[in-house]
C-alpha positions in Angstrom: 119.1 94.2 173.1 122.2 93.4 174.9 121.1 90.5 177.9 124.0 91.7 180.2 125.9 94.6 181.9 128.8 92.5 182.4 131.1 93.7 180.1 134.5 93.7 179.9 135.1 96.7 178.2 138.2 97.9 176.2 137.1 101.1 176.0 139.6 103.1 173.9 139.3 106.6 172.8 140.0 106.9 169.5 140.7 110.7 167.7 137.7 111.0 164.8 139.5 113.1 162.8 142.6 110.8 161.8 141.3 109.5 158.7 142.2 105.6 157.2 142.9 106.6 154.0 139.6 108.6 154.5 138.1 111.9 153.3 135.6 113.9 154.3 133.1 114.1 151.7 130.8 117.4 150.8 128.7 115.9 149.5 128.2 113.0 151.9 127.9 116.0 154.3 125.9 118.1 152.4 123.0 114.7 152.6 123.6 114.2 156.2 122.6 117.8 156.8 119.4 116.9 155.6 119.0 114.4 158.4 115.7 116.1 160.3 115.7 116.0 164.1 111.9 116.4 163.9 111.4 113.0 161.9 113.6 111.4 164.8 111.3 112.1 167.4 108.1 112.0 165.7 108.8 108.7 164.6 110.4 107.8 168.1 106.7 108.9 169.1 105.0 107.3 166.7 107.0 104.1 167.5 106.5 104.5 171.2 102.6 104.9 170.8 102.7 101.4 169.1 102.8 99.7 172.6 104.7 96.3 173.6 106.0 94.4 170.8 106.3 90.7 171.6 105.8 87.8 168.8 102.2 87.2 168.9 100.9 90.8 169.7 98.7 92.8 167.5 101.2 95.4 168.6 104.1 93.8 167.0 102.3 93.5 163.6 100.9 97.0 163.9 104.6 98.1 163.9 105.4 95.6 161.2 102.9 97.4 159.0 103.7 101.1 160.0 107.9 100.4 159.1 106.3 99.6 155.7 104.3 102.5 155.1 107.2 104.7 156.1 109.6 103.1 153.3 106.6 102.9 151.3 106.4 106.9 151.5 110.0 107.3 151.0 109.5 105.9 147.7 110.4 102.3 147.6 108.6 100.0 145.4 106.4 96.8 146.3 109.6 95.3 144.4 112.2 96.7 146.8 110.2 95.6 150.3 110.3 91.9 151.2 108.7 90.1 154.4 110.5 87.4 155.5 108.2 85.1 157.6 109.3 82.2 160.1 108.2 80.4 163.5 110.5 79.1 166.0 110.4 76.7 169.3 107.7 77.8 172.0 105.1 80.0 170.2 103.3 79.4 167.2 103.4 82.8 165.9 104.5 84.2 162.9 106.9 86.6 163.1 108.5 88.8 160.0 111.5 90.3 159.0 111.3 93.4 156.4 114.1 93.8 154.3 114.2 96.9 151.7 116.7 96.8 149.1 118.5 99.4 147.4 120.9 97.9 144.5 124.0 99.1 143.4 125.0 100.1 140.3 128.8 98.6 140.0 129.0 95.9 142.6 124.5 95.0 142.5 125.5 92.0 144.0 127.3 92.3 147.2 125.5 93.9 150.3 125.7 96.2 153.0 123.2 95.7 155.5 122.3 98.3 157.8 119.8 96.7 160.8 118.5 96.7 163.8 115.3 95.0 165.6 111.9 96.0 165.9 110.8 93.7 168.5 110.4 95.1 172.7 110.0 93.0 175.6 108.7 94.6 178.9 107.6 97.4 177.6 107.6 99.9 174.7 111.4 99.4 174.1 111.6 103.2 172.5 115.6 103.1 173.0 115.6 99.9 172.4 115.3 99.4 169.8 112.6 102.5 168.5 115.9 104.4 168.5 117.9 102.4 166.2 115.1 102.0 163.5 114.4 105.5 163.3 118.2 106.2 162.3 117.7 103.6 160.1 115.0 104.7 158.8 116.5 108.8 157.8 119.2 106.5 156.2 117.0 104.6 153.7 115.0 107.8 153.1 117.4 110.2 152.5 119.7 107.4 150.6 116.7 106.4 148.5 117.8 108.6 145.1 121.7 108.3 145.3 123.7 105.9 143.9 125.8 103.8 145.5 128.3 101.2 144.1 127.1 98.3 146.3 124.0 97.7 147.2 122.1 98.2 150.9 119.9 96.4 152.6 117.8 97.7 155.4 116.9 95.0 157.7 114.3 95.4 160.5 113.9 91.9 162.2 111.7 90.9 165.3 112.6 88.4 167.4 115.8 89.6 169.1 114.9 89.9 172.4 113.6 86.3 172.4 117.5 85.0 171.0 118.2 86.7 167.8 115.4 84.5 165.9 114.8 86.9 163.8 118.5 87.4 162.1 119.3 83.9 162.7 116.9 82.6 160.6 117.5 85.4 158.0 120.8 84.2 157.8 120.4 80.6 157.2 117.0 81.1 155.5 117.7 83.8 152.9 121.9 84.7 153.3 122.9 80.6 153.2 119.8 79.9 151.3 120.8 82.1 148.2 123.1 80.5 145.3 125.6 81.3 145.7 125.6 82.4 149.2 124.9 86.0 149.3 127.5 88.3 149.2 128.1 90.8 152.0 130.5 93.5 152.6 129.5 94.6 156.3 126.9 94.2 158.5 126.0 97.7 160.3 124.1 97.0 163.0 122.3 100.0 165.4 120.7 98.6 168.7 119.9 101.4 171.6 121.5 104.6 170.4 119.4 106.8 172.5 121.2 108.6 174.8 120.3 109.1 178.7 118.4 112.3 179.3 120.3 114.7 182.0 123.1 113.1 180.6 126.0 114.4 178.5 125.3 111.9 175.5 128.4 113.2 173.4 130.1 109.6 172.3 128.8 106.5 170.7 130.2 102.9 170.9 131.5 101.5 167.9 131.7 98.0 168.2 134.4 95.3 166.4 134.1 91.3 166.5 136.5 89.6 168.7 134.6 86.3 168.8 137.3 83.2 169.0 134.8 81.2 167.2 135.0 81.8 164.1 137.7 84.5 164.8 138.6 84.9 160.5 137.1 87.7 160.4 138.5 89.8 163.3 140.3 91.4 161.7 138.4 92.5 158.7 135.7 94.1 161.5 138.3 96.0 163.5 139.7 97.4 159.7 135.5 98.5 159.2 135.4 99.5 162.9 138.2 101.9 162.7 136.7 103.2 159.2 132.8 103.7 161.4 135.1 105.5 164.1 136.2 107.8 161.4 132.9 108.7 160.1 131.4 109.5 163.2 134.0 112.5 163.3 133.4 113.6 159.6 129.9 113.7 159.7 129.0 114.4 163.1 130.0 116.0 166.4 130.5 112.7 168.6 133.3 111.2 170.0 133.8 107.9 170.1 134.9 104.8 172.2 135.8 101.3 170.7 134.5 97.8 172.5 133.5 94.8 171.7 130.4 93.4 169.4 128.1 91.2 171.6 124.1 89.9 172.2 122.8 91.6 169.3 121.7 91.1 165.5 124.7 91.0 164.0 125.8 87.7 166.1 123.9 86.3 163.6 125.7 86.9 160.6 129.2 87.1 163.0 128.4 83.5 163.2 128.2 83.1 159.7 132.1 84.0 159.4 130.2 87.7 158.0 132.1 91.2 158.8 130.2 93.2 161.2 130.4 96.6 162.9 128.0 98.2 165.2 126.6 101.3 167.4 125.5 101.3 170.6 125.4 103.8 173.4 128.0 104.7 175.7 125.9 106.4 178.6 123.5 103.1 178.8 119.9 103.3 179.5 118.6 101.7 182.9 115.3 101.4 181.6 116.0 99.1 178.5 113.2 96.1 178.6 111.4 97.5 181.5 107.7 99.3 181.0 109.9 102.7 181.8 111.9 102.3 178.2 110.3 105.5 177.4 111.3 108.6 174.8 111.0 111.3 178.3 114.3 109.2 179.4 116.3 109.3 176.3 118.3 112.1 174.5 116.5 112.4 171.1 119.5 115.0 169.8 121.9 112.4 170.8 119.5 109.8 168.8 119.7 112.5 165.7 123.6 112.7 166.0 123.9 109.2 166.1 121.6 109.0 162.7 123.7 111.4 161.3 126.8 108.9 161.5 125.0 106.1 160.5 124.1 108.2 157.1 127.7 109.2 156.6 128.9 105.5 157.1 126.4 104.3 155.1 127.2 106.5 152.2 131.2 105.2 152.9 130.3 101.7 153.4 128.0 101.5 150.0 131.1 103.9 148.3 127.8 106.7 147.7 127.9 109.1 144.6 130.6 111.9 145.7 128.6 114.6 144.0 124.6 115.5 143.0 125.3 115.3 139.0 124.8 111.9 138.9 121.7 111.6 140.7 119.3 113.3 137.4 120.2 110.4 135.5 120.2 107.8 137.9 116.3 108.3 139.1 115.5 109.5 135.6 116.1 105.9 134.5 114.4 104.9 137.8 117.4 103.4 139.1 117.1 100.4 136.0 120.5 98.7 135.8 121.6 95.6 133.8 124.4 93.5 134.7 127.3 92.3 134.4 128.5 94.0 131.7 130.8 92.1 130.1 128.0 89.6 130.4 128.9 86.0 129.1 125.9 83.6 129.8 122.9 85.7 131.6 121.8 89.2 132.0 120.4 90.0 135.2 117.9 93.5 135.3 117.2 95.1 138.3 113.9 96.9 138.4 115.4 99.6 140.9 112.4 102.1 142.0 110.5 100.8 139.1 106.9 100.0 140.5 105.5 98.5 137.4 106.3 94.6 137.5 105.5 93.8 133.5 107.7 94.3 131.0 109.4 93.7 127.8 113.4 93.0 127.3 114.8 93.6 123.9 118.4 93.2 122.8 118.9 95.3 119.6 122.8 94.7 118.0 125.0 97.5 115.9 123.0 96.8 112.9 119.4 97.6 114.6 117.9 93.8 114.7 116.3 92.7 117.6 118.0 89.4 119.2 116.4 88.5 121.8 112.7 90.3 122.9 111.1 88.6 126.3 108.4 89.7 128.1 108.3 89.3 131.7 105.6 89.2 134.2 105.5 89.9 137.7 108.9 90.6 137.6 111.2 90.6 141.1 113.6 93.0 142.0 116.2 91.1 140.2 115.3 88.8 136.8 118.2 86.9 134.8 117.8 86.2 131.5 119.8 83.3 129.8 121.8 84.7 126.6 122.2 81.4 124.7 122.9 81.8 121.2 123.3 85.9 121.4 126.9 86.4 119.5 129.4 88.4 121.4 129.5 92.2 121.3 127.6 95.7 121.7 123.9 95.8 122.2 121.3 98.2 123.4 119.2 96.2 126.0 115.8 98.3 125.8 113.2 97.4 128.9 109.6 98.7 128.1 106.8 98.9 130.2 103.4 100.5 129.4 104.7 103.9 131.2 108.4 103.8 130.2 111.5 103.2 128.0 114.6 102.5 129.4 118.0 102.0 127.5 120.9 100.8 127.9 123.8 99.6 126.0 125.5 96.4 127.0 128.6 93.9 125.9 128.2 90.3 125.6 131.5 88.2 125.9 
């Protein structure tokens, strides 16, 4: 995590209850509540037990592999979990990212990515960073089933203790590497948010870019920064402190002229990349408190469902969404929590012909069609599978 103690610190206490044009949310709080203390430190555990995780360890994979069972068992589809493999100068190992995606239903396109490495160096790096990725992790489980308006990504990269390899090459590989250029909101970014034990761990850094190079976005991060601040005090009991964003993930994408925001501790660990980074010298409450704020600003960020009623229909139709709508020259589906990969597309108009009918194989998260030669106006765009029927009505422009 973060290489250096020198800091310069601004450290400003900020009230948490002064909203920006915020609210508190029941709802939002009402899912937060379900944030388990008992999945934060069995996880920490389990995470702990996984041993040092440098590139080229069997540990490092091992822990690859168990972040993926656990999203698996949350419910998200082969479709939703990507590995993003690379290499980089002095080792010849292959490391991986995991990204799971969530997609939005208004704005599917345009991300908020909630991360945080998975990678340790001098020991079992349980705070750091076992304690971000398990507040990540009660995120993407209990965000799994509610719709949001833009969509998430939950990003576990390795290679940040080595230099941010990990994210770096994420970003150039995959954020630069998409066309158009993928489309992010914010960048939340969680990297040792442990707490001291004997300590008391009652405030959590939020964290703001005031890089000079690029500085564009500055301002932008301190507007998302104050926003974080205030959802700390909605939906949970710590205070809060403002500094700086440095030595972590989200450089990567700061560098990128991306927004980012982050959460680190304010009472900071001694025993960060040493073989005594251990869970009997960390706060777990304060790592469940901290969870809870990333779930509430999470739910913000993404602009969450405000109420339950929606939810029935939204995982009744397995979270299937076609888009845009208006659509003018393609339709893009999104397969949601839809595990079954093979399908059929049909466009039915007013009059109950079918227009276009494509069957698609192996289908990714996302698939666009082209609409040549479909005439403008209503249709029902039906998706089939073996197992289900999914309906929708569209507009073509």
């Amino acid at each position: 995590m973060k290489k250096s103690l020198l800091q310069f610190l601004f450290l400003l206490s900020f009230s948490t209850t002064i909203g920006y044009s915020q609210e508190y949310i029941p709802y939002y709080a009402s899912v937060v509540a379900q944030c388990s203390q008992t999945n934060i430190t069995n996880n920490l555990t389990a995470y702990e037990s996984l041993g040092l995780k440098r590139r080229g360890t069997t540990s490092l994979t091992n822990t690859f592999n168990w972040l993926k069972s656990k999203y698996q068992s949350f419910g998200y589809t082969a479709n939703q979990i990507e590995e993003d493999s690379y290499t980089y100068t002095g080792s010849t190992a292959v490391c991986k990212n995991l990204i799971v995606t969530k997609v939005g239903t208004v704005y599917p396109n345009t991300y908020v990515i909630v991360c945080g490495h998975y990678d340790s160096i001098g020991g079992t790096g349980t705070n750091d960073n076992g304690s971000g990725l398990v507040s990540i992790l009660e995120t993407a489980r209990l965000l799994k089933d509610i719709p949001t308006e833009y969509s998430i990504k939950f990003i576990n990269f390795s290679g940040e203790e080595d230099g941010l390899y990990g994210s770096k090459h994420y970003v150039s590989a995959v954020v630069n590497g998409t066309t158009p250029k993928m489309d992010i909101r914010l960048v939340l970014n969680l990297d040792e948010v442990g707490g001291v034990a004997g300590m008391t761990n009652d405030t959590i850094t939020c964290e703001r870019d005031q890089s000079n190079s690029p500085s564009t976005n500055n301002a932008l991060s301190a507007t998302m920064t104050d926003e974080l601040i205030t959802c700390v005090g909605l939906y949970s009991p710590l205070n809060t402190y403002l500094s700086y964003a440095y030595a972590s993930d989200y450089m990567s994408f700061q560098s990128n002229n991306e927004i980012i925001t982050g959460l680190f501790e304010t009472n900071e660990t001694t025993h960060k990349h040493t073989n005594t980074d251990l869970l009997i010298y960390m706060d777990p409450v304060y790592n469940y408190n901290v969870a809870k704020a990333t779930i509430g600003a999470t739910m913000h960020f993404a602009v969450a469902a405000t109420s339950a009623l929606g939810n029935a229909d939204f995982n009744n139709a397995n979270q299937v969404s076609f888009f845009p709508s208006p659509a003018t020259d393609t339709l893009n589906i999104s397969l949601g929590s839809l595990a079954e990969t093979r399908y059929t597309l049909s466009l039915v108009d007013l009059q109950g012909k079918i227009v276009l009918n494509k069957q698609i194989d192996n289908a990714n998260l996302i698939e666009t069609i082209p609409l040549e030669g479909i005439s403008k106006g209503m249709y029902l765009a039906v998706l089939q599978t073996e197992t289900k029927k999914i309906s929708k009505k569209i507009i073509v422009e």
